[in-house]
N, C-alpha and C positions, 0 to 999 in steps of 0.2 A: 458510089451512090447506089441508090436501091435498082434492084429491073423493073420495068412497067409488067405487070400480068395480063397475060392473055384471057385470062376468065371475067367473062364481066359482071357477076356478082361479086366479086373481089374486089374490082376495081369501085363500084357501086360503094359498096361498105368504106371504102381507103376516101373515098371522096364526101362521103355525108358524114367521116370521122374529122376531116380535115375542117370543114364546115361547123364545130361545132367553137362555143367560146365560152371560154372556164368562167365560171360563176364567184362574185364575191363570196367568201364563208363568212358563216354569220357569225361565228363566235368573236368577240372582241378582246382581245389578248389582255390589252388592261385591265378590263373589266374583271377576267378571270383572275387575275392576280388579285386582285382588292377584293376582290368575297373570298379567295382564302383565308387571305390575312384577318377577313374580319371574323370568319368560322373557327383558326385557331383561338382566339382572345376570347369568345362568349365561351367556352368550355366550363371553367369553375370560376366566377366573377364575387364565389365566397369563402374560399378558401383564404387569403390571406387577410381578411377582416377579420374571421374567425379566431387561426392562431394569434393573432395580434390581442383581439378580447383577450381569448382562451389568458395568455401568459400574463395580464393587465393581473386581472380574477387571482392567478393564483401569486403573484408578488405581494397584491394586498392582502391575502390570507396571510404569507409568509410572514409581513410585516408587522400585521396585528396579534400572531403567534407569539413573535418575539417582545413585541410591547408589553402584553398581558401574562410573561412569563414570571412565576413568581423568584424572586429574589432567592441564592445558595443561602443556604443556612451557616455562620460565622463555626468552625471547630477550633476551638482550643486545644492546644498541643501544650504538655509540660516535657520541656527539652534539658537534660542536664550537658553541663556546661563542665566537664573533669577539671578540677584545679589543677596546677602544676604539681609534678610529681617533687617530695622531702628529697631532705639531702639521706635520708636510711633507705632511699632506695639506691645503692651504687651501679647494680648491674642495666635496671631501666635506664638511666642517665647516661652508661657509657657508650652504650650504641646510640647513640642519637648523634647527629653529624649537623644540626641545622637547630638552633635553638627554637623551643617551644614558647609560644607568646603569654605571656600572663593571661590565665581567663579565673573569671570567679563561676562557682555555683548559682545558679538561676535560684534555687528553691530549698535552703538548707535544710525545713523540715522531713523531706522524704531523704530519708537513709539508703543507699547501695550499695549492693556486694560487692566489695573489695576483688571480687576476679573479673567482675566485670567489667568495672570500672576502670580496671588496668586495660584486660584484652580490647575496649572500645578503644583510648587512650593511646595505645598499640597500633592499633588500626591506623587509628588516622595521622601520626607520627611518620608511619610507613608510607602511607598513602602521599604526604605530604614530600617525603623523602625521593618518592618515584617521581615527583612532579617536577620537585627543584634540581634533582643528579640524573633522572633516568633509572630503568626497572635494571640495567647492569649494579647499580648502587646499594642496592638492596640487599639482606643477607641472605643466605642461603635460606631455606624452607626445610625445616624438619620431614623426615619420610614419616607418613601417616601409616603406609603400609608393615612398615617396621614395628610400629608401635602397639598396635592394638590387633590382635587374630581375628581373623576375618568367623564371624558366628554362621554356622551350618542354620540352615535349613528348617531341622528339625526345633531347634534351640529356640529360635525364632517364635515358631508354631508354639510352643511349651509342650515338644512330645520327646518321647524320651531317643536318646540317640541310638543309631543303629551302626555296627561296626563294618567297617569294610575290608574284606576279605582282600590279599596281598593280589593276589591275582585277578581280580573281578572288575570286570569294567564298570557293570550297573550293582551297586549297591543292595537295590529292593529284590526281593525275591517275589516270585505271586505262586 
């Protein structure tokens, strides 16, 4: 326990401290809690009326866009349809692993070049052929590189050509 003190303003003070009785606080705990709660919820009481309009507004813009949009205009396509290839072609015929369906011509009046007629023909024989065997079924491809010299530069441009010297790495002189 504590010592008594011999000073008697000491003890004076220890005795009108003892004397004394704690007071109720005013603040009410509940009370404080319920005006928080009710200061966060007034903050923006227009905010989600707002975007709720806001998106109403622009739905019925979107829908009356679409309503009042004028109609695609109809295009006509003239499609030819390759008839089956004659028996005077033997070599078309012999590569073919899957017979070709009977089709007629769409539009006998427009006439077509005969090479392209084929290479379309071609096309789709092959394409059809990759579909039903796989792309191993298919024949080899001709080297394009082999076939045709690849044109300089200058040839291209329409200027006349320049030689290249055995040794020289750049061509141009300046």
């Amino acid at each position: 326990m504590s010592e008594s003190t011999s000073d008697p303003k000491l003890a004076a003070l220890e005795k009108s401290l003892a004397a004394l009785v704690p007071v109720p606080g005013r603040i009410d705990r509940d009370q404080l809690l319920f005006r928080a709660g009710q200061a966060s919820v007034r903050s923006r009481p227009w905010l989600w009326p707002a975007t709720t309009a806001l998106s109403i507004v622009v739905t019925a813009g979107l829908a009356t866009v679409l309503a009042l949009r004028p109609t695609p205009a109809m295009v006509e396509r003239v499609v030819y349809v390759p008839s089956p290839p004659s028996a005077s072609e033997p070599s078309f015929q012999a590569r073919t692993t899957a017979p070709m369906p009977s089709t007629a011509r769409l539009d006998s009046s427009i006439e077509e070049e005969p090479s392209l007629l084929a290479s379309s023909a071609e096309y789709i024989r092959e394409r059809n052929q990759a579909i039903r065997w796989g792309v191993e079924a298919l024949p080899p491809a001709p080297s394009v590189a082999s076939a045709t010299p690849t044109p300089s530069v200058e040839s291209m441009l329409g200027l006349p050509e320049r030689k290249v010297e055995p040794g020289s790495l750049f061509p141009l002189k300046f």
